[in-house]
C-alpha positions, 0 to 999 in steps of 0.5 A: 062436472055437473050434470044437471043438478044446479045444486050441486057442489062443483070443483074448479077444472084446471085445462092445462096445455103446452099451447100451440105447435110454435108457442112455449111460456119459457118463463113468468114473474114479476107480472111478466111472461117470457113467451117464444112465438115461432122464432121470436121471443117476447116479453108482454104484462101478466098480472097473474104471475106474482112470483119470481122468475126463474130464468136469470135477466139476463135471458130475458134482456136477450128477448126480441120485443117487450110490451110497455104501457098497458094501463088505461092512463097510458092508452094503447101500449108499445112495443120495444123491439131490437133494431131490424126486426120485423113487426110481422111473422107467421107461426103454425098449429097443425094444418093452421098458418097464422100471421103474428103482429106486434100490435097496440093492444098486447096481442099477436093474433094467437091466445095459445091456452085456447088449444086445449079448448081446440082439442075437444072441439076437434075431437067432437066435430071429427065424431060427428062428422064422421056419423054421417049427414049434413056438417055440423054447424058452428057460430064463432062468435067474437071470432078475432083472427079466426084459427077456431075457426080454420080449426073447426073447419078442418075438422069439417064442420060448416063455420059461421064467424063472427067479429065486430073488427073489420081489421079482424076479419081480414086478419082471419082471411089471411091466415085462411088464405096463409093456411091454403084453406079458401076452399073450406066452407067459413062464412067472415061476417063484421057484425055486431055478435049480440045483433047477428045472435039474436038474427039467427035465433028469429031464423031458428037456426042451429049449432052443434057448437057454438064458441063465445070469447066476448072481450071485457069491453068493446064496440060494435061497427055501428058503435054498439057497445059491449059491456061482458058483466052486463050483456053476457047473461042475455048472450047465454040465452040467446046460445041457448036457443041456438045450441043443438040441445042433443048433440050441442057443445058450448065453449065460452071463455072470459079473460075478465080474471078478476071475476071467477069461474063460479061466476061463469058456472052458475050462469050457465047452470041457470041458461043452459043446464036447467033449461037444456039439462047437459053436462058442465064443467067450468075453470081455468086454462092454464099454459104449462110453462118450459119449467113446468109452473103453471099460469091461468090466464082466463076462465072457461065454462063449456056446457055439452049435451051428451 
């Protein structure tokens, strides 16, 4: 952890987490992962996982999908799945119910690595809500299908998400619905995230915590265009001037793997902790899997004012 020293010699922190209720990594290798979401058993690409399987084929021929075609000359990719199955099932964590779909793009509507940012966001809402006074305030910014969201909600804060993705958003209203969560206080904004942050900047408004999962690459619903190496840096200040600066908490999370995690460290010692002073930790979330191996699958800064 660093605390306000910019100059400081950091280490790389290493999340690690199960993932989800309904969700276990059963085996990785040979740039695969063998996954179990709810009662179904998927195989989709990992280019982290270098190494041999542990399991034999033969376990992993019995899964229920497979993701082929993922590479940008190929386009959107495809499911391979046994006949009769059904591209929809749900899943649980907790209080949250999510609905899971085979899409294009490899996803399923769930980042389970993403619990054990969900623990401390919990456990720091929980804490301030139970002080007493007006809820806290969180923006989730490229929200996806919205379990953060619900999470955080729960917790009882006042949530504000935010997703360029039509299609996204309505995901995120079903799984609230799905959960019997409509009553909790979650506003669904489609919006281009850079244009709503820095709306919410010239209204002066502030977050107790603020999550940020930009995607490597994307598209705003007015074809704005988001490139993460060259916007992140003006989405940090404008975080910044968002963050409560007592008592805020800052998750930012990039699957652009390749990068490192010093990148996203001295970034945010520069936007946040030399402005702002704080503490920050930055490095990897890693799935433990059945086995006990490890696998990163992102990188992670998260900055807090205590």
């Amino acid at each position: 952890m660093i605390t306000g020293a910019p100059d400081r010699q950091s280490a790389a922190l290493l999340l690690e987490t199960d993932g989800l209720d309904d969700y276990r990594l059963v085996d990785s290798g040979h740039g695969r992962k063998l996954e179990r979401f709810g009662t179904r058993t998927l195989i989709r690409p990992e280019e982290q996982a270098i190494w041999a399987p542990r399991l034999p084929e033969t376990v992993w021929e019995k899964a229920d999908a497979s993701f082929t075609g993922d590479t940008d000359e190929e386009g959107a990719g495809r499911w391979k799945r046994r006949g009769g199955l059904d591209e929809e099932w749900t899943c649980r964590h907790g209080a949250v119910t999510f609905a899971c779909r085979l899409t294009s793009f490899r996803h399923v509507g769930a980042f389970p690595e993403q619990e054990a940012h969900w623990r401390v966001m919990e456990e720091n809402l929980s804490a301030l809500a139970n002080a007493g006074g007006d809820k806290p305030q969180v923006l989730n910014l490229f929200g996806y299908t919205g379990l953060a969201s619900l999470i955080a909600a729960a917790a009882g804060a006042e949530v504000t998400h935010v997703d360029a993705s039509k299609k996204a958003i309505a995901w995120a209203r079903e799984n609230q619905a799905l959960s019997g969560m409509e009553n909790l206080p979650v506003r669904w904004i489609c919006e281009d995230a850079m244009k709503f942050a820095a709306r919410e900047v010239r209204r002066g408004r502030r977050y107790q915590c603020i999550l940020l999962d930009p995607p490597k690459f994307g598209r705003g619903p007015k074809n704005e265009v988001w490139r993460v190496f060259d916007d992140l840096p003006e989405m940090i200040d404008l975080c910044r001037q968002m963050i409560d600066p007592e008592r805020g908490l800052l998750l930012l999370t990039s699957y652009a793997i390749r990068s490192s995690f010093l990148m996203l460290e001295e970034l945010c010692l520069d936007g946040l902790v030399k402005p702002l002073g704080g503490a920050l930790d930055s490095g990897e979330l890693v799935l433990r899997g059945e086995d006990g191996r490890r696998l990163s699958t992102s990188l992670f800064s998260r900055w807090s004012a205590a």
